[in-house]
C-alpha positions in Angstrom: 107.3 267.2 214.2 104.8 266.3 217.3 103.2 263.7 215.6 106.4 261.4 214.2 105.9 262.6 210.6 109.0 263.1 208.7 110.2 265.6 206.5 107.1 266.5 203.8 106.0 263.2 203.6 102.8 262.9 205.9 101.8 259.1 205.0 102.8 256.5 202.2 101.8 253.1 201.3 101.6 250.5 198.4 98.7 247.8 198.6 96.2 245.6 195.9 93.1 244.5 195.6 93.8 242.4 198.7 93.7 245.9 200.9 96.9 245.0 202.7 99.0 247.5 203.8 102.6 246.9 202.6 105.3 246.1 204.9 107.2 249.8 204.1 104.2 251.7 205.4 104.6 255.1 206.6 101.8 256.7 208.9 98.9 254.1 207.4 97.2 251.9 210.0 95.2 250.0 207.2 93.1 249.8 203.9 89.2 249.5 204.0 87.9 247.6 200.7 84.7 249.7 200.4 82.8 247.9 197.2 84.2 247.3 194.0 87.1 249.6 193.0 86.1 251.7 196.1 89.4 251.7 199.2 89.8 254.2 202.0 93.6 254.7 202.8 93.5 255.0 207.1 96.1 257.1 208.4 97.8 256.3 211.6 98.4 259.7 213.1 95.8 262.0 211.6 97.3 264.8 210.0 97.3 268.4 211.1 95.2 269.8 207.9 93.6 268.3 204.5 95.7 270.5 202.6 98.0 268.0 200.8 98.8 267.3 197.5 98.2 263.0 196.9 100.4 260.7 194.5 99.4 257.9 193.2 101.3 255.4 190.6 100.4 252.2 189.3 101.5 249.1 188.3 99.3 247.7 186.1 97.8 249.3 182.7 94.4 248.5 183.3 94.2 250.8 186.8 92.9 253.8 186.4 92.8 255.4 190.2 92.2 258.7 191.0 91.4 260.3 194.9 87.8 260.8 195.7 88.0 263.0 199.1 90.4 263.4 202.2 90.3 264.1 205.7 93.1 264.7 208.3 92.1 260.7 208.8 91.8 259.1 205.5 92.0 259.1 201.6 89.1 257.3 200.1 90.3 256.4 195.8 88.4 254.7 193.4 89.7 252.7 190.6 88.5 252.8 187.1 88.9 250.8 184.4 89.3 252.3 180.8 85.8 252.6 180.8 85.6 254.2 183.6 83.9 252.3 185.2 84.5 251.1 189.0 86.6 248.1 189.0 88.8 246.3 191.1 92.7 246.5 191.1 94.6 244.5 188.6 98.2 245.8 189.7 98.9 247.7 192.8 99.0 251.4 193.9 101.4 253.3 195.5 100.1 256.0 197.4 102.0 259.3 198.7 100.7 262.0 201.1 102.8 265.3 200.8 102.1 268.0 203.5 99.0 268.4 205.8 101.5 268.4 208.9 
């Protein structure tokens, strides 16, 4: 399309608690550490809508994430831990953007 996205997939990433964005990136300039188990995922190229579905997998057990709210610019997620309480990440996410092109 117009804006370089590919396919379905309108931005992917995998980072930890460091906030790093990993090396196979896909439409994600970088990760904001908001507070404790608070991130915002910041999308390169925003996306044409906020109509897309999110996937998130873990690595780790103790993670808990889930999506708190998205914008044609960014994802903002929270980890829990089986609490549910805020809490930093033990493992690391992989995150998937499907649609919103």
């Amino acid at each position: 399309t117009g804006n370089g996205l590919v396919g379905g997939v309108g931005a992917h990433c995998t980072f930890s608690n460091s906030a790093v964005v990993s090396s196979n990136a896909f439409n994600v300039a970088s990760i904001t550490y908001v507070g404790t188990g608070l991130y915002q995922v910041n999308f390169t190229n925003a996306l044409a809508n906020a109509n897309y579905a999110i996937a998130i997998s873990k690595t780790n057990a103790a993670d808990f994430p889930i999506h708190m709210s998205k914008s044609t610019s960014a994802i903002a997620i929270r980890n829990n831990n089986s609490g549910g309480s805020a809490a930093d990440l033990v493992g690391s996410l992989d995150i998937s953007v499907i649609g919103g092109m």
